[in-house]
C-alpha positions as YAML, in Angstrom:
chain: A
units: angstrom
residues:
- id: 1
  name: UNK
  ca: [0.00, 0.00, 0.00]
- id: 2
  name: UNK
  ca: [1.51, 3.36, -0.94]
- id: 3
  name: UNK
  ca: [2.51, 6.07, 1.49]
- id: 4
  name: UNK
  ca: [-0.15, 8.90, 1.67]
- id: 5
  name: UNK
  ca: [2.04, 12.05, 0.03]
- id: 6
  name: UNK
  ca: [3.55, 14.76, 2.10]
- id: 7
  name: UNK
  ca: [3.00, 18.02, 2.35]
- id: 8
  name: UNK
  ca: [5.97, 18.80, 0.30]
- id: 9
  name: UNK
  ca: [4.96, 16.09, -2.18]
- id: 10
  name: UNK
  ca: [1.46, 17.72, -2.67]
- id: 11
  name: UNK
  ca: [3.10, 21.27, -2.58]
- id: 12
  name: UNK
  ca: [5.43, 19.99, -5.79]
- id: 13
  name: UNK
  ca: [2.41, 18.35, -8.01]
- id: 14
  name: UNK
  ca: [0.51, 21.64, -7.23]
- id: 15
  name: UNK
  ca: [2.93, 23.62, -8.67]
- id: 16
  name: UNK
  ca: [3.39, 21.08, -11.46]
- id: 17
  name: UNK
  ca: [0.03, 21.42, -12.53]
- id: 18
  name: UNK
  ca: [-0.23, 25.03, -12.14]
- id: 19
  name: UNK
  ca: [2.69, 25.70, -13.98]
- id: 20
  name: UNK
  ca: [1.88, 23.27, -17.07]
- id: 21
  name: UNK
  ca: [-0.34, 24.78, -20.52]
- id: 22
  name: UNK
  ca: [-2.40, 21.94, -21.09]
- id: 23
  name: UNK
  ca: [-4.91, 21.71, -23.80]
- id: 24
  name: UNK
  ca: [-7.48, 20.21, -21.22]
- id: 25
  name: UNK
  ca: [-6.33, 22.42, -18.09]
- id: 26
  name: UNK
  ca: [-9.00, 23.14, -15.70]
- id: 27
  name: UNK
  ca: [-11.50, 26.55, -15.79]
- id: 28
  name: UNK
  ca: [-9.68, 27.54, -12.85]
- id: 29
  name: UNK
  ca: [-5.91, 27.20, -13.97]
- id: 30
  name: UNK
  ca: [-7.39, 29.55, -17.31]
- id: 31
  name: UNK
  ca: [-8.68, 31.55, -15.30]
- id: 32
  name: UNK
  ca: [-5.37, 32.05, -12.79]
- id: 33
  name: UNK
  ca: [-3.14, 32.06, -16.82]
- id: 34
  name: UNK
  ca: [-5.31, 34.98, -17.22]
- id: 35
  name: UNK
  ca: [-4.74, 36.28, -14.20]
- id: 36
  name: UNK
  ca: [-1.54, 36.35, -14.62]
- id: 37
  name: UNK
  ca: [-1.20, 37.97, -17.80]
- id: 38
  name: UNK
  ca: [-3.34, 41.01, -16.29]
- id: 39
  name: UNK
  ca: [-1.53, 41.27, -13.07]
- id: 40
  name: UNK
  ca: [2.09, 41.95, -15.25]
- id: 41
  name: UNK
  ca: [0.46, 44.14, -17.84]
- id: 42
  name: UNK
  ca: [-0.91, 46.39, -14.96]
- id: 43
  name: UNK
  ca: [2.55, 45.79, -13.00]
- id: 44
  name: UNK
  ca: [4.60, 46.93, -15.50]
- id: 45
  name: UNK
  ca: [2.36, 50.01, -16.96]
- id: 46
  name: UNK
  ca: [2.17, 50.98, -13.52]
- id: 47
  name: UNK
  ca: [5.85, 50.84, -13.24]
- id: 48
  name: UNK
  ca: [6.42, 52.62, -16.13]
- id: 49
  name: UNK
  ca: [4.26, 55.45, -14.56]
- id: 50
  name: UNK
  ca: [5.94, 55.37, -11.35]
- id: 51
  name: UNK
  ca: [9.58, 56.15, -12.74]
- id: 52
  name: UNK
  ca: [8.27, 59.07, -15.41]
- id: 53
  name: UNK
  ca: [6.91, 60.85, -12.49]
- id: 54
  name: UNK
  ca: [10.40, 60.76, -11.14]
- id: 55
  name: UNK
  ca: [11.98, 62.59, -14.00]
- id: 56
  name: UNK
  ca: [13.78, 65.31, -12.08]
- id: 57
  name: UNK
  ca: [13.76, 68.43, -13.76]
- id: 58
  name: UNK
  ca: [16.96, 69.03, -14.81]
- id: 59
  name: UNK
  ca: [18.46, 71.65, -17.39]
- id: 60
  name: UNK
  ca: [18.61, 68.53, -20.21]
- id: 61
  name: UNK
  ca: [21.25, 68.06, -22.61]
- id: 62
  name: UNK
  ca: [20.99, 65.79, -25.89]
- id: 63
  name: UNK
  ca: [23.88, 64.22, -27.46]
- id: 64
  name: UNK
  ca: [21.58, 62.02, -30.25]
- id: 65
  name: UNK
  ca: [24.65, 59.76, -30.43]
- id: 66
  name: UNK
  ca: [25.63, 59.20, -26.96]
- id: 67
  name: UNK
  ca: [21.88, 58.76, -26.38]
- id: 68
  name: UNK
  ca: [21.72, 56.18, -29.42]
- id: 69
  name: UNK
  ca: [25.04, 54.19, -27.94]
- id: 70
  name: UNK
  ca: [22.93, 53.44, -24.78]
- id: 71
  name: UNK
  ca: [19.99, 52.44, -26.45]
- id: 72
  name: UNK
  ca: [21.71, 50.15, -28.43]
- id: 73
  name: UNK
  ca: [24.45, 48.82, -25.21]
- id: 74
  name: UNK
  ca: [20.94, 48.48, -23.71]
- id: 75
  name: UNK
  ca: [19.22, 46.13, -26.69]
- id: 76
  name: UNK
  ca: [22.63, 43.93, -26.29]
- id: 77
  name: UNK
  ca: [22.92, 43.28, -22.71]
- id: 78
  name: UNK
  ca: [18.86, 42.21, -23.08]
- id: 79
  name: UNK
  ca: [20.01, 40.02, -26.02]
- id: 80
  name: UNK
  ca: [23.13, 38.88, -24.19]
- id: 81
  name: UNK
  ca: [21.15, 37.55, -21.27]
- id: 82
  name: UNK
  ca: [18.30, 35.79, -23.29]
- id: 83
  name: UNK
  ca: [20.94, 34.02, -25.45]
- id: 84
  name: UNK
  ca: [22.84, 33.12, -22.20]
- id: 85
  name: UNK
  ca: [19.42, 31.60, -20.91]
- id: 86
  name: UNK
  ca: [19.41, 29.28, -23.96]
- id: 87
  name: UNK
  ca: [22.55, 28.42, -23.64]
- id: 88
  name: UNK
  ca: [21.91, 27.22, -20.14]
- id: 89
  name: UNK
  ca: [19.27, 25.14, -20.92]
- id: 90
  name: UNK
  ca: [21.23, 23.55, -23.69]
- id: 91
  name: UNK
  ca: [24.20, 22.74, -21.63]
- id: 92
  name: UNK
  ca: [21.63, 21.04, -19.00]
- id: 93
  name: UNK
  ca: [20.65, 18.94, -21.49]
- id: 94
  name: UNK
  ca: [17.36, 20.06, -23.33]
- id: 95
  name: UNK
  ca: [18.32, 21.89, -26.38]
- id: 96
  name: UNK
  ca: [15.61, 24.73, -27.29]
- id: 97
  name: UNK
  ca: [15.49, 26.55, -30.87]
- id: 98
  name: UNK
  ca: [17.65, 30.24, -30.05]
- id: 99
  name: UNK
  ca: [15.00, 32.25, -31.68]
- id: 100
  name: UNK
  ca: [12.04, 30.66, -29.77]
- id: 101
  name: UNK
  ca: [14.34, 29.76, -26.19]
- id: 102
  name: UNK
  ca: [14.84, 33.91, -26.59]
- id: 103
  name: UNK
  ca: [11.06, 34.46, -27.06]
- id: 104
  name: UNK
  ca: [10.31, 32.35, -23.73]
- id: 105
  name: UNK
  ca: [13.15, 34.16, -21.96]
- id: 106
  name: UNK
  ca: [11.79, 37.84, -23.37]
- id: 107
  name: UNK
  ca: [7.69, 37.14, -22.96]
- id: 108
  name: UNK
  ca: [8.38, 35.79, -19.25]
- id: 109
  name: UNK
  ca: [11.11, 38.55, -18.70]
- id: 110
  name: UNK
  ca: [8.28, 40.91, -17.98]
- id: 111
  name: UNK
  ca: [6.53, 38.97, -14.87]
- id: 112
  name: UNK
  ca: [9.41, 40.28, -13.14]
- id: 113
  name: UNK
  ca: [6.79, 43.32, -12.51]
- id: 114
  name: UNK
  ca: [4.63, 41.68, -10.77]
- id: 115
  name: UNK
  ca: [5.65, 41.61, -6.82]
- id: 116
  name: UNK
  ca: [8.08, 37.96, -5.51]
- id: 117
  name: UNK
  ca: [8.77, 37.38, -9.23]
- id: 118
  name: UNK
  ca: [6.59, 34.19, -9.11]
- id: 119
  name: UNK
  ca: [4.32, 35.20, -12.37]
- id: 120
  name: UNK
  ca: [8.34, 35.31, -13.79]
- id: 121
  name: UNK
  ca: [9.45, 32.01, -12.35]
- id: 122
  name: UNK
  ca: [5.36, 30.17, -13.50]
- id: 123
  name: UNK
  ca: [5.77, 31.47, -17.11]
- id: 124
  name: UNK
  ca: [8.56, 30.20, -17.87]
- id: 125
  name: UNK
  ca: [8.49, 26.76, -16.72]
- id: 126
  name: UNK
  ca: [4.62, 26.97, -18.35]
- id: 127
  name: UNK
  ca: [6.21, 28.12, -21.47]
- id: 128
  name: UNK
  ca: [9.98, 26.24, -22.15]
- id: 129
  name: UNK
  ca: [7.77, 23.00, -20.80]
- id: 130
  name: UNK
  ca: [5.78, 23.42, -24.05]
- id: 131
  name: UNK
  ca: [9.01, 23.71, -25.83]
- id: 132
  name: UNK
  ca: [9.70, 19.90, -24.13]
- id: 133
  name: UNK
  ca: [12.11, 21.14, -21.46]
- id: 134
  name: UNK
  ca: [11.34, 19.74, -18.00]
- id: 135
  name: UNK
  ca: [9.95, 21.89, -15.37]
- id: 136
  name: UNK
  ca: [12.64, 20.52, -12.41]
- id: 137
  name: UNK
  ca: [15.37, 21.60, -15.62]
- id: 138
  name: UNK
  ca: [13.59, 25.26, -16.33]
- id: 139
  name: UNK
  ca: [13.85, 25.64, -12.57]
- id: 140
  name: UNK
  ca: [17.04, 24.73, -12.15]
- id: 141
  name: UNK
  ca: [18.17, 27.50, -14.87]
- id: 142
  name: UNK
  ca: [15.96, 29.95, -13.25]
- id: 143
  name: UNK
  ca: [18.27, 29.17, -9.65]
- id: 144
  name: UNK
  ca: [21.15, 29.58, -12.47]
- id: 145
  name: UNK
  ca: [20.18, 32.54, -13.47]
- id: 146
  name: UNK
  ca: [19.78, 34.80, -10.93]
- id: 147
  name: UNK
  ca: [22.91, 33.18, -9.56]
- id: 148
  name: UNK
  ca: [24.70, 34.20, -12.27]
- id: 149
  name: UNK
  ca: [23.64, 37.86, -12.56]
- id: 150
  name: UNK
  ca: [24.18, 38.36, -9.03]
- id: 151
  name: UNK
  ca: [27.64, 37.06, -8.90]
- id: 152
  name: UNK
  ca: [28.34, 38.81, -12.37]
- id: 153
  name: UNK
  ca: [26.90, 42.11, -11.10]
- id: 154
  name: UNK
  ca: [28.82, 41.74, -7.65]
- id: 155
  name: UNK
  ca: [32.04, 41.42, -9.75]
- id: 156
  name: UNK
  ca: [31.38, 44.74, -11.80]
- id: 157
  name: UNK
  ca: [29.89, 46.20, -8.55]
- id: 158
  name: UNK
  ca: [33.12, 45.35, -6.40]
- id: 159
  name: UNK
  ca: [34.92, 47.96, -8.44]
- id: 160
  name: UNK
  ca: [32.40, 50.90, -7.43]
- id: 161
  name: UNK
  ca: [32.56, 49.71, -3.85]
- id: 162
  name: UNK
  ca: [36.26, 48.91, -2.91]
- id: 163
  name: UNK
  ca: [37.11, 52.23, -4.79]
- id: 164
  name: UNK
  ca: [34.91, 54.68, -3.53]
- id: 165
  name: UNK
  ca: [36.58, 57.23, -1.35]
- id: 166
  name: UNK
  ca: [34.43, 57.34, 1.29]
- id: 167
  name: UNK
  ca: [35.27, 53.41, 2.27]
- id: 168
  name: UNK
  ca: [39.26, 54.30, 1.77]
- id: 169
  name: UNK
  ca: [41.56, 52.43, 4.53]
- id: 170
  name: UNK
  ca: [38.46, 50.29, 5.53]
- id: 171
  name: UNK
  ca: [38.99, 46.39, 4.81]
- id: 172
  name: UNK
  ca: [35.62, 45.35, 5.36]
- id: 173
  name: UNK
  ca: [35.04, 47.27, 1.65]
- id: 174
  name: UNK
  ca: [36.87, 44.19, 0.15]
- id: 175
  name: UNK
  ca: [34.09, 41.88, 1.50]
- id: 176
  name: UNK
  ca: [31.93, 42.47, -1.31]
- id: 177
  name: UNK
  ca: [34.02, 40.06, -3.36]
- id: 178
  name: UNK
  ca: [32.42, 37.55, -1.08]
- id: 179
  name: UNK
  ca: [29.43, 37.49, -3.21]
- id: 180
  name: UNK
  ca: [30.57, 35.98, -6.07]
- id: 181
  name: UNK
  ca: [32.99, 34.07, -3.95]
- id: 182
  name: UNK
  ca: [30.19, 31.88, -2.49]
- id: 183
  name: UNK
  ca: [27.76, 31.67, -5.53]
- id: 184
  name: UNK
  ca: [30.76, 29.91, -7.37]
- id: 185
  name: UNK
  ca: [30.68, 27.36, -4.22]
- id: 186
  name: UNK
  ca: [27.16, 27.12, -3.83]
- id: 187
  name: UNK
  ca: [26.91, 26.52, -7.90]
- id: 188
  name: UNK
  ca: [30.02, 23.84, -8.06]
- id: 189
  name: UNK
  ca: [28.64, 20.76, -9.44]
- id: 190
  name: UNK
  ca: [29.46, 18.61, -6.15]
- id: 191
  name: UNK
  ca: [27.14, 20.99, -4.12]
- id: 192
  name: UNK
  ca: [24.51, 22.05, -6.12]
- id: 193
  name: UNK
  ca: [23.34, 18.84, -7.87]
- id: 194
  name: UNK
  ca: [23.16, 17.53, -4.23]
- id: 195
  name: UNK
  ca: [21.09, 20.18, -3.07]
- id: 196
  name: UNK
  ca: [18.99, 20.24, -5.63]
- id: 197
  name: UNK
  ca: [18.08, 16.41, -6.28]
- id: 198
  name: UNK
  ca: [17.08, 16.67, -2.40]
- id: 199
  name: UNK
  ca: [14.87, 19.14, -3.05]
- id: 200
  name: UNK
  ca: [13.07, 17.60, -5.90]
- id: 201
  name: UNK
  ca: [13.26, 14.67, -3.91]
- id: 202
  name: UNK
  ca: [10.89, 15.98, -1.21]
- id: 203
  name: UNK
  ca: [8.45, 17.69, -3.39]
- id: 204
  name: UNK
  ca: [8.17, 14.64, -5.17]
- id: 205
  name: UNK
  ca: [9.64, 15.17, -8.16]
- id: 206
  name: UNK
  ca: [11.95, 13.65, -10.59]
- id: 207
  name: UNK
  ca: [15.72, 14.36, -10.00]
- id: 208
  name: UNK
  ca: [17.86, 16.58, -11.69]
- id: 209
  name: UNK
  ca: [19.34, 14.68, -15.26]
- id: 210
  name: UNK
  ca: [22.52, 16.68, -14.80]
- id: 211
  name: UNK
  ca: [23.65, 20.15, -13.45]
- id: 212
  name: UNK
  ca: [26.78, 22.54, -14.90]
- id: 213
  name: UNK
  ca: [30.11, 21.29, -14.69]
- id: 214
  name: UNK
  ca: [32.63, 23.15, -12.94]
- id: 215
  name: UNK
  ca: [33.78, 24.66, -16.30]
- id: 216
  name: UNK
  ca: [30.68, 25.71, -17.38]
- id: 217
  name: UNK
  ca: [29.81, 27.62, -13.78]
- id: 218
  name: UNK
  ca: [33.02, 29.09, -14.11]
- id: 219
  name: UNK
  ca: [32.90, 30.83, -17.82]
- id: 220
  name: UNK
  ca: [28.93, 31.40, -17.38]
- id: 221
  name: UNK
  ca: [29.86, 33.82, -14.04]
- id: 222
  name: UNK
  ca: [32.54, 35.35, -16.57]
- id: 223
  name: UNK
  ca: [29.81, 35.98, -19.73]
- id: 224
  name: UNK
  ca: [27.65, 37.28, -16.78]
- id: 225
  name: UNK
  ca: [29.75, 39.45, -15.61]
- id: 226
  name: UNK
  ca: [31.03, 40.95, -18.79]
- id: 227
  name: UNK
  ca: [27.03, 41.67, -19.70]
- id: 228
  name: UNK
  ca: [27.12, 44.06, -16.91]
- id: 229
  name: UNK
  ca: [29.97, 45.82, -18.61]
- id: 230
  name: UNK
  ca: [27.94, 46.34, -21.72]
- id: 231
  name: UNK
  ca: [25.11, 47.62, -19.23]
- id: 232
  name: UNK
  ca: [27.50, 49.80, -17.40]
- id: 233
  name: UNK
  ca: [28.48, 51.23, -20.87]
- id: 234
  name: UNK
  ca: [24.65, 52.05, -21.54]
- id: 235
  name: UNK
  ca: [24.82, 54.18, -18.20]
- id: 236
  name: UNK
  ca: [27.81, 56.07, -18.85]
- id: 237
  name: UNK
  ca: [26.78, 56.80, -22.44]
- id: 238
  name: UNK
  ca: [23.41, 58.24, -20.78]
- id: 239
  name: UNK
  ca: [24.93, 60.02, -18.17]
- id: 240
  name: UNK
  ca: [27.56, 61.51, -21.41]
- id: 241
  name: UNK
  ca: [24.15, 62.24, -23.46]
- id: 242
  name: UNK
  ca: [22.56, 64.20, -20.81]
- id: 243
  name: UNK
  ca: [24.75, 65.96, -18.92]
- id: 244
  name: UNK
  ca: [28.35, 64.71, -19.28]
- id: 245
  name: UNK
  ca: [30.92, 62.49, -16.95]
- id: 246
  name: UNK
  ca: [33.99, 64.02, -15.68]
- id: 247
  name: UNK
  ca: [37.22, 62.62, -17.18]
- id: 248
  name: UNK
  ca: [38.35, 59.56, -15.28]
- id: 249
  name: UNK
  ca: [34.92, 59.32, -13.63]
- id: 250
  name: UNK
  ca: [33.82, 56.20, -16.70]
- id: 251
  name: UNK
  ca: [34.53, 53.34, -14.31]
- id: 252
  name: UNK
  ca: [32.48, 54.46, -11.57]
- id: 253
  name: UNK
  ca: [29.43, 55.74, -13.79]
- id: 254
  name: UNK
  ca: [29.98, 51.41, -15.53]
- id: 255
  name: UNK
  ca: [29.87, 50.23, -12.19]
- id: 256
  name: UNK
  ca: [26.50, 52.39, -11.50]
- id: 257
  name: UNK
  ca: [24.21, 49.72, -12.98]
- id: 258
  name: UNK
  ca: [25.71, 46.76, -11.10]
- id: 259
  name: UNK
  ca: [25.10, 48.14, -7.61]
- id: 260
  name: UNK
  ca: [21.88, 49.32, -8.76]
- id: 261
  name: UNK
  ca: [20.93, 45.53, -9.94]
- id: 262
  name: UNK
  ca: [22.40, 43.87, -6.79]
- id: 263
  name: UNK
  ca: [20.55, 46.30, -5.22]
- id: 264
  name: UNK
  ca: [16.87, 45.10, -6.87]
- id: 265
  name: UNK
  ca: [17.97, 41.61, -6.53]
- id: 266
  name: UNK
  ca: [18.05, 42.09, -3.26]
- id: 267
  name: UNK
  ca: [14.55, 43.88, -2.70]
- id: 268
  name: UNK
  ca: [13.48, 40.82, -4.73]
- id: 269
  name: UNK
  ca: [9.72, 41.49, -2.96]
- id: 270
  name: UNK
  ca: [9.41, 44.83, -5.01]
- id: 271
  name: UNK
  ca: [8.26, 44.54, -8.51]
- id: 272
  name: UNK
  ca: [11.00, 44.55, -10.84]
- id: 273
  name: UNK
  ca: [12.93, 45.66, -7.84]
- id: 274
  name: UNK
  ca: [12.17, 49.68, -8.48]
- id: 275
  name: UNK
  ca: [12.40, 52.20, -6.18]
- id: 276
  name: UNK
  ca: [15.65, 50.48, -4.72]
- id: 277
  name: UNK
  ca: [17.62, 49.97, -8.31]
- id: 278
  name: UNK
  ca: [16.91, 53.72, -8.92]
- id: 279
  name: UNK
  ca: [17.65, 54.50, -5.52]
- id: 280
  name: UNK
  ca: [21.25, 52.29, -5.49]
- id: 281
  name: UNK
  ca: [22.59, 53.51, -9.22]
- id: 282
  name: UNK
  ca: [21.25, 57.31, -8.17]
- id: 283
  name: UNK
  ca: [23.91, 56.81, -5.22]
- id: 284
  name: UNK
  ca: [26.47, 55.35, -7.13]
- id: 285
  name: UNK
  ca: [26.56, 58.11, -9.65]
- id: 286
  name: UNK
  ca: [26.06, 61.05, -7.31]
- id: 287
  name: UNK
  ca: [29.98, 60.98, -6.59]
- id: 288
  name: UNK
  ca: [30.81, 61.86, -10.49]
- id: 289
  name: UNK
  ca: [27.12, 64.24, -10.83]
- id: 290
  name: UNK
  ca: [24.61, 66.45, -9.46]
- id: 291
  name: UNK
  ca: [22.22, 64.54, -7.88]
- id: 292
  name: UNK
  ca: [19.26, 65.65, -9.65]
- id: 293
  name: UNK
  ca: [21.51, 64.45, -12.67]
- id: 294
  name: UNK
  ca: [22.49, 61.05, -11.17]
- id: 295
  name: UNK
  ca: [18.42, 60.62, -10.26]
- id: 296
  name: UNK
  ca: [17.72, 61.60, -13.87]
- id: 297
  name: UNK
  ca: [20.46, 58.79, -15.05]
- id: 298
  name: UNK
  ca: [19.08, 56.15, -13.15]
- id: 299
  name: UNK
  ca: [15.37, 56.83, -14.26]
- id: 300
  name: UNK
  ca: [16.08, 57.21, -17.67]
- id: 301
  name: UNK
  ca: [18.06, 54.11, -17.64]
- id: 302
  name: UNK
  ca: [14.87, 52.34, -16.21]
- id: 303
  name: UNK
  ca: [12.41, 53.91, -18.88]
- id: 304
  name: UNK
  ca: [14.75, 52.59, -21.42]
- id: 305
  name: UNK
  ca: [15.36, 49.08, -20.23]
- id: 306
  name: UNK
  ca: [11.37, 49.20, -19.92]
- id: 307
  name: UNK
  ca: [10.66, 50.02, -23.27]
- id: 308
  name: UNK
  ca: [13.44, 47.61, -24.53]
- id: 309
  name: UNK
  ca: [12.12, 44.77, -22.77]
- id: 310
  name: UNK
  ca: [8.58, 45.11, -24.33]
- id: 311
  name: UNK
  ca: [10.33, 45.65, -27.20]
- id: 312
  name: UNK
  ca: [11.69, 42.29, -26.78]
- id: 313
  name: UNK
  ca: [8.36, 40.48, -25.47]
- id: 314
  name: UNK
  ca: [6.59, 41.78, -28.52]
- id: 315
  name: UNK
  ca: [9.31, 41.52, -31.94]
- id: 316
  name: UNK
  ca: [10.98, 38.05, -30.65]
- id: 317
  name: UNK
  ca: [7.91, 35.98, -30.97]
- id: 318
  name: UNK
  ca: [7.38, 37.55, -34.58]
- id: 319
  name: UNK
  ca: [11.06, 36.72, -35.47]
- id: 320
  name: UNK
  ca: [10.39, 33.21, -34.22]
- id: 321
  name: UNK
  ca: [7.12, 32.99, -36.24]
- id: 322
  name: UNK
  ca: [8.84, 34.14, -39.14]
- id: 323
  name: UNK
  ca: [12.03, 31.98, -38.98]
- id: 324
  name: UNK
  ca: [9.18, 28.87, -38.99]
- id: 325
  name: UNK
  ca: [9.56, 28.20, -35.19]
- id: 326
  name: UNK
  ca: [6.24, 30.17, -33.57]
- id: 327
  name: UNK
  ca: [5.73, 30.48, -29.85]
- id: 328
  name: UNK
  ca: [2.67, 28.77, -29.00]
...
C-alpha cells in the first residue's frame, strides 16, 4: 500500500500542474493564466508610470549619439542575457530553438513586474515545458540565473565599492568580493546537484538529469559578468548624453548599474525591484554628478530598459514565427 504524500509532495504536483499549458487544463488554472497575464500588464504600466513621475527636472542636454550608444548597449545586454538563458538550458541537457528559447526568456522577462517574481518564475516553466524542457530543468536554470547575474553584477559592482573614497583604509570594503565568492561554491557541481536532487526529492519530483560542470559555472559567471559591462556602458553613455561624466569618472558611472541591480535583486519582494535599483545607481553616480543628474540617469536608464524589454516580449515571438519556429 503506498505512502499517503507529504505536504511537500502535494506542494510539488501543485505547482506542477499550475505551472503546465495543457490543452485540457481546468476553468480555474485559465482563469489564474489569465490572471496572470493582467496582473504583469498592470505591474509593468504601472511601473512605467511610477519612474516618469520621477523625471527630475533638470536643465537637459541631448547628445543624439551618446543617447543612441545606450539604447543600443541596452538592446545587447537584453540580447546577451536571453541568449545566455538558452545556452543554459542547452548545456543542461534540453536543447531549445535560439530564436524561440529567446522568445520564452523575453515574454516571461516581464513577470518580473509583478511583486516575488513568481508570475516570472510560473511562465517560464509553463512556457519552455511546451518547448519539451522539464519543469525541475527550467527551474534549475531559473536558480542559475539569478545566480549568475548576481555574482556577475557583484564582480562589476566590487569595483564601485572597494574604490569609492568614502570606504578608503576600511577592509571590510573588500568583502563584497564575497558574493561571487560563495555563488561559485554554492553553484560547483558537487554541491549544487546535491542540493537540488534533495529538493526535488521531497516535493516529489523527478531528479535533476545533470547540473553545470565546474567549467561551465566558471565561464557562465565570466559571460555574466562581462554583460554588466555592456550595461555599465549604456549608463555612462546616458549620463555623457545628458549631462556629461567628468574625465576619469567612466569606471564608476559602468559600475552604477551593477550596484543598482544587486541592489533590486536584493529587494526581490518589489516589482521589478524599483524604487531600490533607482535608488542604489542614483547613489552610485552622485559621486561623479549632481544629484538631480544622477536621479535623472538612473530613471532614464529604467524607462529605457522598460521600453526595450517590451520591445523584446513583442518583436521576438514575430522573429520566431517568421524563422518557422512560432511560440505557441
Amino acid at each position: 500500500m503506498r505512502e499517503a504524500p507529504t505536504l511537500l509532495e502535494r506542494l510539488g504536483a501543485a505547482g506542477s500542474a499550475a505551472t503546465s499549458l495543457r490543452g485540457d487544463m481546468p476553468r480555474w488554472q485559465r482563469v489564474a493564466m489569465a490572471g496572470m497575464v493582467v496582473a504583469v500588464a498592470v505591474g509593468l504600466a504601472l511601473a512605467i508610470a511610477s519612474q516618469w513621475s520621477k523625471l527630475p527636472d533638470v536643465q537637459w542636454r541631448f547628445e543624439p549619439a551618446w543617447l543612441a550608444a545606450a539604447v543600443l548597449a541596452l538592446i545587447a545586454f537584453q540580447w546577451v542575457h536571453a541568449q545566455l538563458w538558452v545556452s543554459m538550458i542547452h548545456a543542461l541537457g534540453t536543447p531549445i530553438p535560439s530564436l524561440r528559447g529567446i522568445a520564452v526568456w523575453s515574454i516571461t522577462l516581464l513577470g518580473r513586474y509583478v511583486p516575488t517574481n513568481v508570475a516570472l518564475a510560473a511562465g517560464r516553466m509553463a512556457l519552455a515545458e511546451r518547448e519539451g524542457v522539464p519543469k525541475r530543468v527550467c527551474a534549475a536554470s531559473l536558480v542559475y540565473e539569478l545566480s549568475f547575474t548576481f555574482a556577475g553584477a557583484a564582480i562589476v559592482g566590487a569595483y564601485f565599492v572597494v574604490t569609492l573614497p568614502d570606504l578608503e583604509g576600511v577592509p571590510a570594503r573588500w568583502a563584497v568580493l564575497a558574493i561571487p565568492a560563495v555563488t561559485l561554491v554554492l553553484l560547483d557541481p558537487a554541491v549544487f546537484h546535491r542540493l537540488a536532487d534533495a529538493t526535488l526529492r521531497r516535493l516529489g519530483r523527478a531528479t535533476l538529469p545533470i547540473s553545470l560542470s565546474r567549467a561551465q559555472v566558471g565561464w557562465f559567471t565570466l559571460l555574466f559578468s562581462g554583460s554588466f559591462l555592456v550595461a555599465g556602458f549604456a549608463v555612462y553613455a546616458f549620463a555623457e548624453a545628458l549631462h556629461g561624466v567628468p574625465t576619469g569618472d567612466a569606471g564608476t558611472a559602468v559600475g552604477a548599474y551593477s550596484v543598482g541591480f544587486a541592489a533590486s535583486v536584493i529587494a526581490f519582494l518589489l516589482p521589478g525591484g524599483l524604487g531600490a535599483r533607482e535608488a542604489a545607481m542614483t547613489a552610485a553616480l552622485s559621486p561623479i554628478l549632481p544629484v538631480t543628474v544622477a536621479l535623472a540617469v538612473a530613471v532614464a536608464v529604467r524607462l529605457a530598459q522598460m521600453a526595450v524589454e517590451v520591445l523584446y516580449a513583442v518583436g521576438t515571438p514575430l522573429l520566431a514565427r517568421r524563422a518557422g519556429v512560432p511560440v505557441e
